[in-house]
DOLOFI-419089 format. One record per atom (N, C-alpha, C, CB): atom name; x, y, z; residue in three letters. Coordinates in pm, whole numbers, plus 50000, padded with zeros to 5 digits. Glycine has a CB too. Example, Ala and Ser with C-alpha at 12.3 -4.5 7.8 and 13.67 -1.06 7.14 Angstrom:
2
PT  atome     xx     yy     zz  residu
PT      N  51319  49431  50780     Ala
PT     CA  51230  49550  50780     Ala
PT      C  51320  49670  50780     Ala
PT     CB  51131  49553  50905     Ala
PT      N  51285  49775  50708     Ser
PT     CA  51367  49894  50714     Ser
PT      C  51290  50003  50787     Ser
PT     CB  51408  49940  50572     Ser
***
This chain:
119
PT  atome     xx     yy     zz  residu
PT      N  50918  49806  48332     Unk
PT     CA  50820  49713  48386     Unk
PT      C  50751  49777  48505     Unk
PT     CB  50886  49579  48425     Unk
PT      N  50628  49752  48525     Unk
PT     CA  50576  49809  48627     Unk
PT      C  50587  49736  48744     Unk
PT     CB  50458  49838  48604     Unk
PT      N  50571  49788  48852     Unk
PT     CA  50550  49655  48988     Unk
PT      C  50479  49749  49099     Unk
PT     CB  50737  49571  49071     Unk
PT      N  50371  49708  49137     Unk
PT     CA  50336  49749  49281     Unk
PT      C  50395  49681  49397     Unk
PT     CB  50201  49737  49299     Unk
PT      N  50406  49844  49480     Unk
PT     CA  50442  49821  49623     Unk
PT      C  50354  49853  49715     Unk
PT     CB  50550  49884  49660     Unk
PT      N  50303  49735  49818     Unk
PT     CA  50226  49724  49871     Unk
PT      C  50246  49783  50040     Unk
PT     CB  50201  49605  49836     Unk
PT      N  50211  49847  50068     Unk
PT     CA  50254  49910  50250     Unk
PT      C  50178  49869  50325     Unk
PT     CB  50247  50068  50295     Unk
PT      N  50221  49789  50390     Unk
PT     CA  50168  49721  50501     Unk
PT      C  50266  49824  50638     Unk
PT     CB  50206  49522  50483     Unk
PT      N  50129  49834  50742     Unk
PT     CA  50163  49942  50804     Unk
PT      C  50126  49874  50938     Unk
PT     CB  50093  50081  50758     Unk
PT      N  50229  49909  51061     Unk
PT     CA  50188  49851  51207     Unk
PT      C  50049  49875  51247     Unk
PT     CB  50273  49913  51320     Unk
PT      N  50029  49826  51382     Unk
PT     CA  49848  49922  51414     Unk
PT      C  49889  50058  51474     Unk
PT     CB  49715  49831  51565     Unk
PT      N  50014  50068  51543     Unk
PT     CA  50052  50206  51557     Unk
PT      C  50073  50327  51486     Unk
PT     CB  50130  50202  51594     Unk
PT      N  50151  50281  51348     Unk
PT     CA  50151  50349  51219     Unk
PT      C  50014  50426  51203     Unk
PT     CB  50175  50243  51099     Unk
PT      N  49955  50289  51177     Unk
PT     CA  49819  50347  51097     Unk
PT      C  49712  50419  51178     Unk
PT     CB  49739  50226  51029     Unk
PT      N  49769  50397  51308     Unk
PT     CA  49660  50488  51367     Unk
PT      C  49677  50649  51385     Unk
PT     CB  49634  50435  51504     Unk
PT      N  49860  50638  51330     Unk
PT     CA  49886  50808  51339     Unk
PT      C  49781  50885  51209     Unk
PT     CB  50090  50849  51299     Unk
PT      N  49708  50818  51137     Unk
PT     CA  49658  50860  51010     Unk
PT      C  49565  50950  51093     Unk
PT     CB  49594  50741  50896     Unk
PT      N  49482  50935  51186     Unk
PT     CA  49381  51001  51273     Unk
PT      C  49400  51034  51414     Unk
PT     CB  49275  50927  51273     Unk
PT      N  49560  51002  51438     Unk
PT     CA  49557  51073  51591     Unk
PT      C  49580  51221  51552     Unk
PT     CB  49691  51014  51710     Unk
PT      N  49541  51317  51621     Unk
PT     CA  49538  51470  51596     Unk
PT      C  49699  51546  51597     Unk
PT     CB  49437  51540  51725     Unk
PT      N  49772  51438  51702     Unk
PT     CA  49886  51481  51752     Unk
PT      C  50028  51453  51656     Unk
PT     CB  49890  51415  51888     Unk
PT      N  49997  51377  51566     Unk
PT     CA  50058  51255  51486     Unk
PT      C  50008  51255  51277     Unk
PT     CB  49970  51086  51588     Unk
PT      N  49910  51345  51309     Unk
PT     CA  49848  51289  51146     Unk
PT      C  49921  51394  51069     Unk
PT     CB  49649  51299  51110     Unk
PT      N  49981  51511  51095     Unk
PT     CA  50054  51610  51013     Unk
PT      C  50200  51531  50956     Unk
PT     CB  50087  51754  51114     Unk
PT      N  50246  51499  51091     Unk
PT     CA  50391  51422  51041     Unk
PT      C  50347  51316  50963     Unk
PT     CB  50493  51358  51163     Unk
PT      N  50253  51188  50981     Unk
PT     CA  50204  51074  50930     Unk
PT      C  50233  51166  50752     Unk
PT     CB  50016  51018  51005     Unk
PT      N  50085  51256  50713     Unk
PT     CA  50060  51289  50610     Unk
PT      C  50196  51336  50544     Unk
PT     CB  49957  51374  50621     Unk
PT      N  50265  51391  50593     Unk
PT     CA  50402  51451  50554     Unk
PT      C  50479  51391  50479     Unk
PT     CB  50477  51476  50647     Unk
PT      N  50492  51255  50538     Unk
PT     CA  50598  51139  50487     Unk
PT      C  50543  51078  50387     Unk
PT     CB  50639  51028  50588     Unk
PT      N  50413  51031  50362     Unk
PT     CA  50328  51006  50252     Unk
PT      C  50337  51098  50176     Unk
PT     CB  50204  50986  50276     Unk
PT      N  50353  51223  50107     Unk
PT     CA  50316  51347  50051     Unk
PT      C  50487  51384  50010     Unk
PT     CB  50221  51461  50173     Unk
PT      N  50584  51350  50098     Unk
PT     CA  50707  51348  50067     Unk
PT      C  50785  51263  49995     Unk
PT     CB  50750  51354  50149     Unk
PT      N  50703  51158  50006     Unk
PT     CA  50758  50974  49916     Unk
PT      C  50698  50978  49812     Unk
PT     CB  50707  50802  49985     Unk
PT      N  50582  51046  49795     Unk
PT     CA  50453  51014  49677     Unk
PT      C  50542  51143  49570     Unk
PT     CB  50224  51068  49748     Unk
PT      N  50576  51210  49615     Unk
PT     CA  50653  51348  49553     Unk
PT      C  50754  51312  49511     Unk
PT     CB  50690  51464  49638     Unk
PT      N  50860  51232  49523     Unk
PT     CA  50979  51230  49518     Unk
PT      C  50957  51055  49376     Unk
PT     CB  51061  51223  49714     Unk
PT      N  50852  51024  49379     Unk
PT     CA  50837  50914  49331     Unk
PT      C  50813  50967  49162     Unk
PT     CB  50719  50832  49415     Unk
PT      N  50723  51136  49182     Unk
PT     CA  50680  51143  49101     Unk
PT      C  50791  51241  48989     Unk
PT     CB  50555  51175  49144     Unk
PT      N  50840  51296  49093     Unk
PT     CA  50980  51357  49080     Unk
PT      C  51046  51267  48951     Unk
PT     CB  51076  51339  49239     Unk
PT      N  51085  51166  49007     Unk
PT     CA  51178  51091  48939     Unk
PT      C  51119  51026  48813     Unk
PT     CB  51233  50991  49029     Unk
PT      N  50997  51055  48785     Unk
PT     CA  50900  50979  48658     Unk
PT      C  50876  50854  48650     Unk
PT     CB  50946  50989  48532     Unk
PT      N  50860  50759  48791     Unk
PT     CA  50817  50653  48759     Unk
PT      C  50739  50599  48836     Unk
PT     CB  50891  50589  48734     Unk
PT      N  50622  50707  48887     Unk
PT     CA  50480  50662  48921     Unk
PT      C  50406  50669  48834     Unk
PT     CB  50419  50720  49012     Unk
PT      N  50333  50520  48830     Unk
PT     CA  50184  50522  48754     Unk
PT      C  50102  50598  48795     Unk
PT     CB  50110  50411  48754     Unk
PT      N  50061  50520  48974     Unk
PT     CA  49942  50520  48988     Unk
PT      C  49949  50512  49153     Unk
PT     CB  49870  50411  48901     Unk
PT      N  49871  50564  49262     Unk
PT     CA  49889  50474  49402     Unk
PT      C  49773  50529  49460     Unk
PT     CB  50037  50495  49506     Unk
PT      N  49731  50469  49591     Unk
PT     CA  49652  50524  49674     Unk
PT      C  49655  50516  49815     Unk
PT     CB  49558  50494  49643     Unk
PT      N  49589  50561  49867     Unk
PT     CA  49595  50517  50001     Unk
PT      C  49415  50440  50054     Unk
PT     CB  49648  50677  50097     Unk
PT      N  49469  50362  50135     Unk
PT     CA  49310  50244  50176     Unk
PT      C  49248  50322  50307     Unk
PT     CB  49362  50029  50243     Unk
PT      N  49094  50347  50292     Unk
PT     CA  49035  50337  50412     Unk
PT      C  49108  50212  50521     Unk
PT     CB  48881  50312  50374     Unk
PT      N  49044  50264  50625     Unk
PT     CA  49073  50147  50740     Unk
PT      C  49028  50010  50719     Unk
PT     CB  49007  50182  50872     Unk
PT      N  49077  49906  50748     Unk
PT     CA  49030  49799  50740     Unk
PT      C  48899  49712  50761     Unk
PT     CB  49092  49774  50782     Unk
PT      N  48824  49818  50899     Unk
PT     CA  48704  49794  50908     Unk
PT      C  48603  49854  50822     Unk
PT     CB  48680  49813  51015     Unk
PT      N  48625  49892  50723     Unk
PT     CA  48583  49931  50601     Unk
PT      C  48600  49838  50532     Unk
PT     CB  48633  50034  50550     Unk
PT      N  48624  49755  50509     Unk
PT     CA  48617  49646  50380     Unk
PT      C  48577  49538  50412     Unk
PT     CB  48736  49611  50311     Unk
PT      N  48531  49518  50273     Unk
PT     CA  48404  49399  50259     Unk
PT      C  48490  49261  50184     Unk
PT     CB  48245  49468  50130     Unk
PT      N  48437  49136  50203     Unk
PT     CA  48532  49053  50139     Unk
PT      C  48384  48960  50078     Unk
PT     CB  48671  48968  50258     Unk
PT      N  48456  48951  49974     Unk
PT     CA  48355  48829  49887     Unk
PT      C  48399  48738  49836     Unk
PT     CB  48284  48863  49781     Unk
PT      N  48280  48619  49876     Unk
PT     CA  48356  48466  49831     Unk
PT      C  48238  48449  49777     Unk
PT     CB  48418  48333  49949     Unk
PT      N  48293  48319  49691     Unk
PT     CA  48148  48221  49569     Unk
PT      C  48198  48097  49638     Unk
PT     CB  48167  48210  49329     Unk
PT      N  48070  48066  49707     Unk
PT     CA  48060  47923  49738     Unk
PT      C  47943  47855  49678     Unk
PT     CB  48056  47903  49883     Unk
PT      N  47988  47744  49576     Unk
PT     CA  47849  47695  49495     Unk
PT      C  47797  47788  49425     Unk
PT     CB  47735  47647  49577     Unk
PT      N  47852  47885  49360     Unk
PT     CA  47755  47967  49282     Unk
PT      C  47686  48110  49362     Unk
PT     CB  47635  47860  49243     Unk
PT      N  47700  48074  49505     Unk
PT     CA  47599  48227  49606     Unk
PT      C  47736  48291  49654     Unk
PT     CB  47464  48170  49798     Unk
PT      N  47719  48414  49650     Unk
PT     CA  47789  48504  49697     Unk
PT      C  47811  48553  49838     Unk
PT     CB  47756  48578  49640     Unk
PT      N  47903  48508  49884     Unk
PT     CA  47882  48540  50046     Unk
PT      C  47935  48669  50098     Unk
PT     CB  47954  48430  50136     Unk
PT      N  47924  48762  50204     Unk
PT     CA  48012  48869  50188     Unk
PT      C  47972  48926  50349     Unk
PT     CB  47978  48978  50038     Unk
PT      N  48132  48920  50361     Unk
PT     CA  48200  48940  50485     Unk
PT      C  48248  49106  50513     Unk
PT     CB  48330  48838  50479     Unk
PT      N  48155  49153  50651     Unk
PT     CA  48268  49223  50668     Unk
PT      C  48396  49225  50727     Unk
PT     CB  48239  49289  50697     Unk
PT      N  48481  49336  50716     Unk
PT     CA  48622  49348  50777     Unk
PT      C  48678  49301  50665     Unk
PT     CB  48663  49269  50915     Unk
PT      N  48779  49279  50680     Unk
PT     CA  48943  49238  50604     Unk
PT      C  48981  49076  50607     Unk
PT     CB  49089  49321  50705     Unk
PT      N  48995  49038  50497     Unk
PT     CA  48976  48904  50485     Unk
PT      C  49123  48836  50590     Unk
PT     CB  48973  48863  50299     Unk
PT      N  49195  48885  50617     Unk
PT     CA  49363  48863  50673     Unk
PT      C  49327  48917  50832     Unk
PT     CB  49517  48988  50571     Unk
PT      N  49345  48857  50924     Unk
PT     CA  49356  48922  51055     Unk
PT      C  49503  48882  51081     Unk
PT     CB  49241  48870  51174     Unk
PT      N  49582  49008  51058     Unk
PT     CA  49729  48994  51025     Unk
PT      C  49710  49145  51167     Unk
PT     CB  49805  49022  50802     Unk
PT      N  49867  49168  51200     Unk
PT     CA  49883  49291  51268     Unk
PT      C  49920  49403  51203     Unk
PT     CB  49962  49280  51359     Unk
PT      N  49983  49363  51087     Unk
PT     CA  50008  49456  50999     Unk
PT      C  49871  49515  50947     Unk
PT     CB  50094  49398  50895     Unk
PT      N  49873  49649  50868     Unk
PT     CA  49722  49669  50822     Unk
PT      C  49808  49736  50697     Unk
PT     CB  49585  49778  50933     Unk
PT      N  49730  49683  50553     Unk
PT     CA  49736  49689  50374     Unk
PT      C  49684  49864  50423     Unk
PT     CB  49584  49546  50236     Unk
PT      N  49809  49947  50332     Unk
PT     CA  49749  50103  50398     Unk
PT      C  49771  50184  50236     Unk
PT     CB  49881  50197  50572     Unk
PT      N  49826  50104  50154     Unk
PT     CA  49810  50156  50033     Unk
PT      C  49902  50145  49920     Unk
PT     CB  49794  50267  50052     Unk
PT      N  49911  50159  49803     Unk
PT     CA  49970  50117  49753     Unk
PT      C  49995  50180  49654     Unk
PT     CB  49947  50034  49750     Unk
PT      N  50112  50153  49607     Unk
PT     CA  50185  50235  49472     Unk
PT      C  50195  50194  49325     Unk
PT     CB  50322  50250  49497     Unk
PT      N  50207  50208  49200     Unk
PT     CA  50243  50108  49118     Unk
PT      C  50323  50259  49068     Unk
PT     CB  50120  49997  49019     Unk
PT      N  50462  50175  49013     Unk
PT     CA  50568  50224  48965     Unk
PT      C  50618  50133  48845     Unk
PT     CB  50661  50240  49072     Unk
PT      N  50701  50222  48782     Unk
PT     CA  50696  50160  48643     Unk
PT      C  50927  50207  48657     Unk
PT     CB  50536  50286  48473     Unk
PT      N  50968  50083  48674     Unk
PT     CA  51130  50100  48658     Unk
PT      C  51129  49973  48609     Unk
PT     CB  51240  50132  48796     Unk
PT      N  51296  49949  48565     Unk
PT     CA  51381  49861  48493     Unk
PT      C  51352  49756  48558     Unk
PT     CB  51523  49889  48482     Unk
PT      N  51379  49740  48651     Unk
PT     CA  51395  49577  48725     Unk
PT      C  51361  49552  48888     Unk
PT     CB  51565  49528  48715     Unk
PT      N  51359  49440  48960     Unk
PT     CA  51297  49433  49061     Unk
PT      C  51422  49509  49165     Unk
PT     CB  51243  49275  49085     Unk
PT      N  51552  49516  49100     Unk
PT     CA  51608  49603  49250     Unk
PT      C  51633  49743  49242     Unk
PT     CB  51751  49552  49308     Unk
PT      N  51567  49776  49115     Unk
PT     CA  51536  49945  49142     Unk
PT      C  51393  49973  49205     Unk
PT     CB  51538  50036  48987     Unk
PT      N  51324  49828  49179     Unk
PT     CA  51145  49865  49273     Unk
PT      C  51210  49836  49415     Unk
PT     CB  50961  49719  49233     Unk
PT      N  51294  49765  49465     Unk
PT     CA  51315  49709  49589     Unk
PT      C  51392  49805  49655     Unk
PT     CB  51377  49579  49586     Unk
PT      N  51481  49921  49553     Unk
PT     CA  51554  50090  49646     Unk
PT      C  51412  50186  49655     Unk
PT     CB  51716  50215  49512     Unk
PT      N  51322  50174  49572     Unk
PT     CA  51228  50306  49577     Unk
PT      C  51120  50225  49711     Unk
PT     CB  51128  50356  49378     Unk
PT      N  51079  50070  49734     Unk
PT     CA  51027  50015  49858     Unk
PT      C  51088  50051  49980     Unk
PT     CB  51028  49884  49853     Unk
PT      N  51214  50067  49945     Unk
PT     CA  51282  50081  50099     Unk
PT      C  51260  50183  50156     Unk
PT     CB  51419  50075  50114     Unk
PT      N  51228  50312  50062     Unk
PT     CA  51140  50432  50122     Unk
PT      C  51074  50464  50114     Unk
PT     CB  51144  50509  50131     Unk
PT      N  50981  50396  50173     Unk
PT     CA  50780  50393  50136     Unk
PT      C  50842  50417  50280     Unk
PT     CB  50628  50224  50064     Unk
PT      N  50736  50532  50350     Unk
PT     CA  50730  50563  50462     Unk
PT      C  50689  50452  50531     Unk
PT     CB  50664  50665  50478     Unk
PT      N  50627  50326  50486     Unk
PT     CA  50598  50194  50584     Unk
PT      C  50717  50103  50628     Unk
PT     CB  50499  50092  50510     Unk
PT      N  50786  50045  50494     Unk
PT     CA  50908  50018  50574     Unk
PT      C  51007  50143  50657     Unk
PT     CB  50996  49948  50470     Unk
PT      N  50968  50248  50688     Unk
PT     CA  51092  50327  50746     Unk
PT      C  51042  50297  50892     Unk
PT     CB  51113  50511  50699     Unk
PT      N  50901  50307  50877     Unk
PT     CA  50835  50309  51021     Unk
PT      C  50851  50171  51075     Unk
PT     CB  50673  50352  51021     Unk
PT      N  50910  50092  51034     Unk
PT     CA  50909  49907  51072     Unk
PT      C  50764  49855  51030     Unk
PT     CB  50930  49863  51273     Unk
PT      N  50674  49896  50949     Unk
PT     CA  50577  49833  50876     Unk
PT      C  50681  49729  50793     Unk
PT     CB  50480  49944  50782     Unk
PT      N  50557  49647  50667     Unk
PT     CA  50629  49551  50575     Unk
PT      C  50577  49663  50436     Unk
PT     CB  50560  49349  50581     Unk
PT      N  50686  49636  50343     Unk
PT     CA  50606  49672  50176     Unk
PT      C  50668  49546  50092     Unk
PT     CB  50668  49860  50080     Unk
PT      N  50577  49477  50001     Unk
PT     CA  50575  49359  49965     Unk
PT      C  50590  49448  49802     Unk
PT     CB  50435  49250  50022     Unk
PT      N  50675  49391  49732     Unk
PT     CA  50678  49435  49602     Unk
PT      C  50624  49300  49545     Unk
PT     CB  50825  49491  49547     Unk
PT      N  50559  49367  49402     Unk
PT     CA  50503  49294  49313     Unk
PT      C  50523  49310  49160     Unk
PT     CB  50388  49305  49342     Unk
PT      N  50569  49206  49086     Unk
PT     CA  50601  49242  48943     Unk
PT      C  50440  49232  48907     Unk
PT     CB  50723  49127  48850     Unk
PT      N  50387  49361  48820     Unk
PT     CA  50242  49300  48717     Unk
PT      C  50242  49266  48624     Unk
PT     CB  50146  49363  48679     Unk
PT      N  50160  49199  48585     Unk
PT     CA  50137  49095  48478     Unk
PT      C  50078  49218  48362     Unk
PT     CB  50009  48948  48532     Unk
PT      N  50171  49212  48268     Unk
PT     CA  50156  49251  48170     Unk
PT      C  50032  49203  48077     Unk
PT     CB  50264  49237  48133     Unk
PT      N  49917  49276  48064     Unk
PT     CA  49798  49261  48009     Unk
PT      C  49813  49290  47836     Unk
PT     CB  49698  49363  48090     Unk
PT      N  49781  49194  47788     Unk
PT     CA  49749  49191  47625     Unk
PT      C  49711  49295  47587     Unk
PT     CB  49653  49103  47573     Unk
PT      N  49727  49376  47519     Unk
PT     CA  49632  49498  47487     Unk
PT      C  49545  49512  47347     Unk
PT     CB  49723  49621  47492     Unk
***
């Protein structure tokens, strides 16, 4: 079954992505988890998100399209990217979440079972 894991990352975390002093180790641990995921044969698919002030949010009110910038959530955490993995059950997705470099750093990663699409 597949399930994405979602990394929700502190504002400190995510700012090591572009501090100069910080973005080698940052990239490291991403590049070391994403490896080891793939290692084991059960990555689909993942990415990593621009910054938050990069995204656009769209709503239908009455039919017109409204569209917001920023991030629809003003949460402290910041959505920094995400994985989809394909294992047996939710507590083999919930050992490979526990080492998403976001929860190591005290970020959150929210697992998700997907909905199996008709084909």
């Amino acid at each position: 079954m597949n399930y994405t894991i979602l990394a929700y990352e502190t504002a400190d975390a995510y700012a090591a992505r572009t501090d100069p002093n910080k973005q080698e180790n940052y990239r490291a641990g991403w590049m070391a988890y994403t490896q080891v995921l793939r290692e084991a044969g059960i990555m689909v698919t993942g990415a990593g998100l621009q910054a938050p002030d990069t995204s656009t949010t769209v709503k239908l009110h009455n039919g017109q399209r409204l569209v917001q910038d920023g991030p629809y959530a003003d949460t402290k955490e910041q959505l920094g990217g995400f994985y989809i993995i394909n294992v047996p059950d939710l507590d083999t997705a919930l050992g490979w979440a526990a080492r998403c470099p976001a929860a190591v750093a005290g970020g959150v990663v929210e697992v998700r079972p997907n909905i199996q699409m008709p084909s």
